[in-house]
C-alpha positions in Angstrom: 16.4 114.0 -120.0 13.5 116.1 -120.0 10.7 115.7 -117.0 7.5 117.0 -116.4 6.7 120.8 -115.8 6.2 121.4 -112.3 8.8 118.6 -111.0 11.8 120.3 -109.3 15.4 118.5 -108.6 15.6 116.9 -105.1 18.7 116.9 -103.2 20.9 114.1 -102.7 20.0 111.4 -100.1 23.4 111.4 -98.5 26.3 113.5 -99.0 28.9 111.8 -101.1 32.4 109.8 -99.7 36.2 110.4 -100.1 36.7 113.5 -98.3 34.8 116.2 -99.0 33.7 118.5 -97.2 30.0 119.7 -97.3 30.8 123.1 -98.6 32.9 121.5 -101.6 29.3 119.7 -102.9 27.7 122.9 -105.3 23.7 123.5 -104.4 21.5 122.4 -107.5 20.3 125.4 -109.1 17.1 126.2 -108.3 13.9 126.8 -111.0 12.0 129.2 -110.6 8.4 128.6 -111.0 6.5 129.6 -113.5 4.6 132.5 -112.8 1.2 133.0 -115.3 2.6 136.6 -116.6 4.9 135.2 -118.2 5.2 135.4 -122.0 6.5 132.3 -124.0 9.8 130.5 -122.8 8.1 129.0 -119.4 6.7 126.4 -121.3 9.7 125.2 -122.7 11.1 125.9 -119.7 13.5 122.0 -118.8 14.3 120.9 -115.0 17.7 119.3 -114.7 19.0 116.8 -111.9 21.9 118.6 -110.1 25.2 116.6 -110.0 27.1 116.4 -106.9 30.8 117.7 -107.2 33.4 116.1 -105.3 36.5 118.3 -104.7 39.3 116.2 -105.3 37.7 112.9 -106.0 38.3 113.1 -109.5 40.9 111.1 -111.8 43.9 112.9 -110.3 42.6 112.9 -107.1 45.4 111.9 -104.2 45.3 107.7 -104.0 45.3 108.4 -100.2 41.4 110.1 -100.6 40.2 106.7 -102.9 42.0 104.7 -100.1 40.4 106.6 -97.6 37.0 106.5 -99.6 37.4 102.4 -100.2 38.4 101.5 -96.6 35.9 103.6 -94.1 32.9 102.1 -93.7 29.8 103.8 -94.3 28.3 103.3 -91.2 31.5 104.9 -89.5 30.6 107.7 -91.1 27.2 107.9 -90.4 28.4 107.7 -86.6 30.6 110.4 -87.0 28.3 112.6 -89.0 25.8 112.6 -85.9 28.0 113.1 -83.6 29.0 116.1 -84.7 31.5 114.9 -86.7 32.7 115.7 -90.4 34.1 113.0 -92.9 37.3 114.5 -92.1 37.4 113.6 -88.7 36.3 110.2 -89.3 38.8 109.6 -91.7 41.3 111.1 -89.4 40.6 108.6 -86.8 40.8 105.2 -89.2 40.3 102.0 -89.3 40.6 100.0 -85.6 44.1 99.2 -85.2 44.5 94.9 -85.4 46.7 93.5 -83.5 50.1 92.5 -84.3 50.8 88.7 -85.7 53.2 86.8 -83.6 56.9 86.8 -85.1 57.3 83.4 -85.3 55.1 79.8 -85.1 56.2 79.5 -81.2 54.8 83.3 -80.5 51.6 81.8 -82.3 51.4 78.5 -80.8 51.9 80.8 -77.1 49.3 83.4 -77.9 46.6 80.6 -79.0 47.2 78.3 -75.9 46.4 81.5 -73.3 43.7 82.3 -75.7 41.9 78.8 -75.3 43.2 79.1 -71.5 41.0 82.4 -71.1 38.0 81.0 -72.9 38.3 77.9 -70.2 38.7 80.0 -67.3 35.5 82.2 -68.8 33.3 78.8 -68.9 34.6 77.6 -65.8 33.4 80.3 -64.4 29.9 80.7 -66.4 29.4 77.7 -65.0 29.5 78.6 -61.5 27.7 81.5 -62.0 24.8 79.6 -62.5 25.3 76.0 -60.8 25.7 78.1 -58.0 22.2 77.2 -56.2 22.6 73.2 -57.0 26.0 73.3 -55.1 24.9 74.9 -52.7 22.1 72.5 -52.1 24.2 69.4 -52.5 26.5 71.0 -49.5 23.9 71.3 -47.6 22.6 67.5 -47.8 25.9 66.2 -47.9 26.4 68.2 -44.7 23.2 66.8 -43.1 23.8 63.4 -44.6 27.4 63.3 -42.8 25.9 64.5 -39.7 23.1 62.0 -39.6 26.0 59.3 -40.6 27.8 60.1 -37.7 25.4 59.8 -35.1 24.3 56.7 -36.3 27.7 55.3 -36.2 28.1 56.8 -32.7 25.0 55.5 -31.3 25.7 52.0 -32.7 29.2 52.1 -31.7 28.2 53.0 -28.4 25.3 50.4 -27.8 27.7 47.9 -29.3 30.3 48.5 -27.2 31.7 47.3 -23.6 30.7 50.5 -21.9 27.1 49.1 -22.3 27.4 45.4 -21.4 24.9 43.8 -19.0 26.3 44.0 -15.5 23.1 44.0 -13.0 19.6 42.2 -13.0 17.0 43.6 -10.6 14.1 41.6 -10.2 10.7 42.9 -9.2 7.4 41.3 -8.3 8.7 38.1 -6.6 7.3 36.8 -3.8 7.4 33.0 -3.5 10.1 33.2 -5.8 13.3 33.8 -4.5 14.8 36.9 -6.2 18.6 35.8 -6.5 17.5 32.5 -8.1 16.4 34.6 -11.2 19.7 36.4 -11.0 21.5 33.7 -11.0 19.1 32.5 -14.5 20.8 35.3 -16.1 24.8 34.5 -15.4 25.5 33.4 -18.9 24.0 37.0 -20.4 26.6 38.7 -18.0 28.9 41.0 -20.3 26.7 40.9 -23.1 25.8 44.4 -24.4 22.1 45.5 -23.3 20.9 45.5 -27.0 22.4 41.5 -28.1 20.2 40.5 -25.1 17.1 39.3 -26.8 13.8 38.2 -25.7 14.6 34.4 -26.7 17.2 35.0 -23.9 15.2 35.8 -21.4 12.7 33.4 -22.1 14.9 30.3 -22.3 16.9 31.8 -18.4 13.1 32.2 -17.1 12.0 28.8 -18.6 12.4 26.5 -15.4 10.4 29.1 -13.4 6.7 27.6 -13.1 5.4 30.1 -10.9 6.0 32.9 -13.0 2.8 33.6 -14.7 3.8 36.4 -17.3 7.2 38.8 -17.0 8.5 42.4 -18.8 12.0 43.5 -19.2 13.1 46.8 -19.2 17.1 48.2 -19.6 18.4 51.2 -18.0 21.8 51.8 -19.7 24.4 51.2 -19.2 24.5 47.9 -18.0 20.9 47.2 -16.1 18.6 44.6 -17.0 15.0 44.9 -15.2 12.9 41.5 -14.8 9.3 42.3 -13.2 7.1 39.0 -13.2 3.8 38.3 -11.9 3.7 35.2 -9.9 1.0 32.1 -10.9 -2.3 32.7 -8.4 -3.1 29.6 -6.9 -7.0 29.0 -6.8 -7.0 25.8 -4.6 -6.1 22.4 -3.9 -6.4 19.1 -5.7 -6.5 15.3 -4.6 -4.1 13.2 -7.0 -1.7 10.0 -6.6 1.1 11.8 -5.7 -1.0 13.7 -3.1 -2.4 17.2 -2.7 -1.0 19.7 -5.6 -1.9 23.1 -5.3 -2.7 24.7 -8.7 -3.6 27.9 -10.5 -6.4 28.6 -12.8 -4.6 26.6 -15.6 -3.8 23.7 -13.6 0.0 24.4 -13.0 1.0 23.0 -10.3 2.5 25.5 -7.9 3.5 23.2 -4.8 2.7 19.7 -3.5 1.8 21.1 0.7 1.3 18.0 3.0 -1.9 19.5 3.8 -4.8 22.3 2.4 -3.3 25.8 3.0 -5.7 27.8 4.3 -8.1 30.3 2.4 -7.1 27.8 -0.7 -10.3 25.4 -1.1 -10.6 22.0 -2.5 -11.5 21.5 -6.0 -13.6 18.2 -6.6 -14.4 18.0 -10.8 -14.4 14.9 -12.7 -11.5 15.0 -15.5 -8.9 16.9 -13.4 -7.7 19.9 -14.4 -8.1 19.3 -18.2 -11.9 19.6 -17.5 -14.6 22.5 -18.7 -15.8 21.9 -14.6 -12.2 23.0 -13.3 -11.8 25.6 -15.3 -15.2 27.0 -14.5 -14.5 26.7 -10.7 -11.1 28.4 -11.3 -13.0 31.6 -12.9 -15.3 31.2 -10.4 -12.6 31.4 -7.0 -10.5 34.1 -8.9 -14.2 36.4 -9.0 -14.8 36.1 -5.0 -13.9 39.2 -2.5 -11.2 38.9 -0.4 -13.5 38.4 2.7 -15.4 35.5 0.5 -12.2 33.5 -0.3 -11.0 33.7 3.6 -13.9 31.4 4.3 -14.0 29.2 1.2 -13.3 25.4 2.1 -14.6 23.6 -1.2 -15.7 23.9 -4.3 -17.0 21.4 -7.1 -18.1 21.1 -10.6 -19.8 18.3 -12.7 -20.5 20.5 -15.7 -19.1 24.4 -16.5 -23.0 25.4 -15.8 -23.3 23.1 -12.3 -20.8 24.9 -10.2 -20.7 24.8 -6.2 -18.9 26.0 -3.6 -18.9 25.2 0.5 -18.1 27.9 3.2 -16.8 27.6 6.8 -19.5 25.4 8.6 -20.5 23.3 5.6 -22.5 26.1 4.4 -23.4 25.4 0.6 -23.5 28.1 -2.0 -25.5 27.4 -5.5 -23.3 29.1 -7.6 -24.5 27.9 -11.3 -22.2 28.8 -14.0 -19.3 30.7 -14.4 -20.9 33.6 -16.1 -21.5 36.7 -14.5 -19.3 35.8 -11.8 -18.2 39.4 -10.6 -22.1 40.2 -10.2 -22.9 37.1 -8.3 -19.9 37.4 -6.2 -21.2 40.9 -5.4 -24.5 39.9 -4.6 -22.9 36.6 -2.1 -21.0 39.3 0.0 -23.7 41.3 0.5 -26.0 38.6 1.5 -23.8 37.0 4.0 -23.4 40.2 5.6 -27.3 40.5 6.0 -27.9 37.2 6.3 -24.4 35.4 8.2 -23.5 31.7 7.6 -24.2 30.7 10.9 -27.6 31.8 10.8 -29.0 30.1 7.5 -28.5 26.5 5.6 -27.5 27.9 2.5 -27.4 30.7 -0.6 -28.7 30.3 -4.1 -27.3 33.3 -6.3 -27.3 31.3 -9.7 -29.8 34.3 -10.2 -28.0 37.4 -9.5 -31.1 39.3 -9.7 -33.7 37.1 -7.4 -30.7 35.5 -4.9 -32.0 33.8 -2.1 -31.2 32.3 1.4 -32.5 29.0 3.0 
């Protein structure tokens, strides 16, 4: 086929398969150019493809070249041919050896079971490779899980057990309470471990105590039970049928003397101790100074706002009511130090601020 003047042949894009060597593939001929001197011809002058001769890759060409030609792959080639390699070298080396089939079915059936045993073993351990962090973790709570577990169960055990059953009661704070009558309360509780013994149990042993006002409980393990109780404060006397009862502010009767004890006055209201009257003279007695009570004889209430109370000598003290009782109790010790009982009829302090003597 005839091309185009001034087109020359290009070379082939890769050298050809089967064996050859390079030196076996003939160079195209090459055209000269045409030069303008020249006469006639240059014109006419035809550029031909070269054809690639293959040495011994013709029609009687050894089957072991065509073989070779058919089974390398090109891209083995390619590898070899930058390496440094010729096509003879790569054909030298072959095709990757496969490995032999079994002999028999048995041979087969072996060689497939350790094949699915190594792919097992390969995803077992993929799969530790990369749960390692969550197993880690979970040991580490199960470990401080079991830990806490245990403790609990020891501490329980330990609270529950005999080692910390009740074995002593010490009572504080008792004075006209005798302490081994409280001891006694708790005999039943005895052998009972220190956390079983509730407050209901305490309250019900303390029950038939009336002069115990309030109480606190404290255990020292392993077997001590601590009662400290505050004793009713008795703010005077009172005239009933069964005779004189001597009470506390809430009208609990604390013991029934045969006569006033002294520094304990006389309370006179009307309605007993279930009146506003006694309760306001109880408030009032509990607010006086020590050296105040020690002379008190008497007090008495018709209303909580009418309250009055009577000192050694039948000295009368206007008291009012029970409000601002710490001030006005104030106010009555200082004035009977300036002004004594013995010397004056009476005090009025139902006005804390303008108190007076007559």
């Amino acid at each position: 086929m005839k091309r185009p003047q001034g087109f020359e042949a290009r070379p082939p894009r890769r050298p050809p398969l089967g064996g050859a060597t390079p030196s076996a593939v003939r160079p195209a001929a090459r055209v000269p150019a045409a030069r303008p001197g020249d006469a006639g011809g240059a014109a006419d002058r035809v550029g031909t493809e070269p054809i690639a001769v293959v040495a011994g890759a013709g029609v009687g060409a050894p089957r072991a070249a065509r073989d070779l030609q058919e089974t390398v792959p090109l891209d083995d080639v390619r590898r070899g041919l930058l390496a440094g390699a010729g096509p003879h070298d790569t054909a030298a080396e072959g095709p990757p050896a496969l490995p032999e089939p079994p002999g028999d079915a048995k041979g087969a059936r072996r060689a497939v079971a350790a094949a699915e045993r190594a792919r097992r073993r390969y995803e077992k351990q993929e799969v530790r490779r990369f749960t390692k962090r969550s197993r880690r973790r979970r040991l580490v709570w199960a470990v401080v899980g079991g830990a806490l577990a245990l403790l609990v169960v020891v501490v329980v055990g330990g609270a529950y057990s005999p080692l910390m059953a009740l074995r002593e009661v010490r009572v504080e704070g008792a004075a006209r309470i005798p302490p081994e009558q409280i001891v006694a309360a708790f005999e039943d509780e005895l052998g009972t471990p220190l956390p079983l013994v509730t407050r209901d149990d305490v309250h019900r042993s303390l029950a038939d105590f009336r002069l115990i006002e309030t109480y606190s409980t404290e255990t020292i393990p392993p077997g001590t039970l601590v009662v400290r109780i505050v004793e009713r404060t008795p703010v005077g006397v009172i005239e009933t049928a069964r005779g004189l009862e001597l009470v506390d502010g809430a009208g609990v009767v604390i013991e029934r003397p045969e006569a006033r004890p002294d520094g304990q006055p006389l309370i006179e209201t009307p309605g007993g101790t279930a009146s506003d009257g006694f309760r306001a003279v109880a408030a009032v007695v509990r607010s006086l100074p020590a050296e105040v009570r020690a002379l008190l004889v008497g007090a008495s209430a018709e209303t909580a706002d009418d309250v009055r109370l009577e000192l050694a000598g039948g000295v009368p003290v206007v008291w009012g009511g029970a409000g601002d009782s710490s001030t006005k109790a104030a106010v009555l010790a200082r004035l009977m130090v300036v002004a004594p009982p013995d010397t004056v009829s009476g005090y009025d302090v139902s006005s804390p601020e303008s108190a007076v003597t007559y």
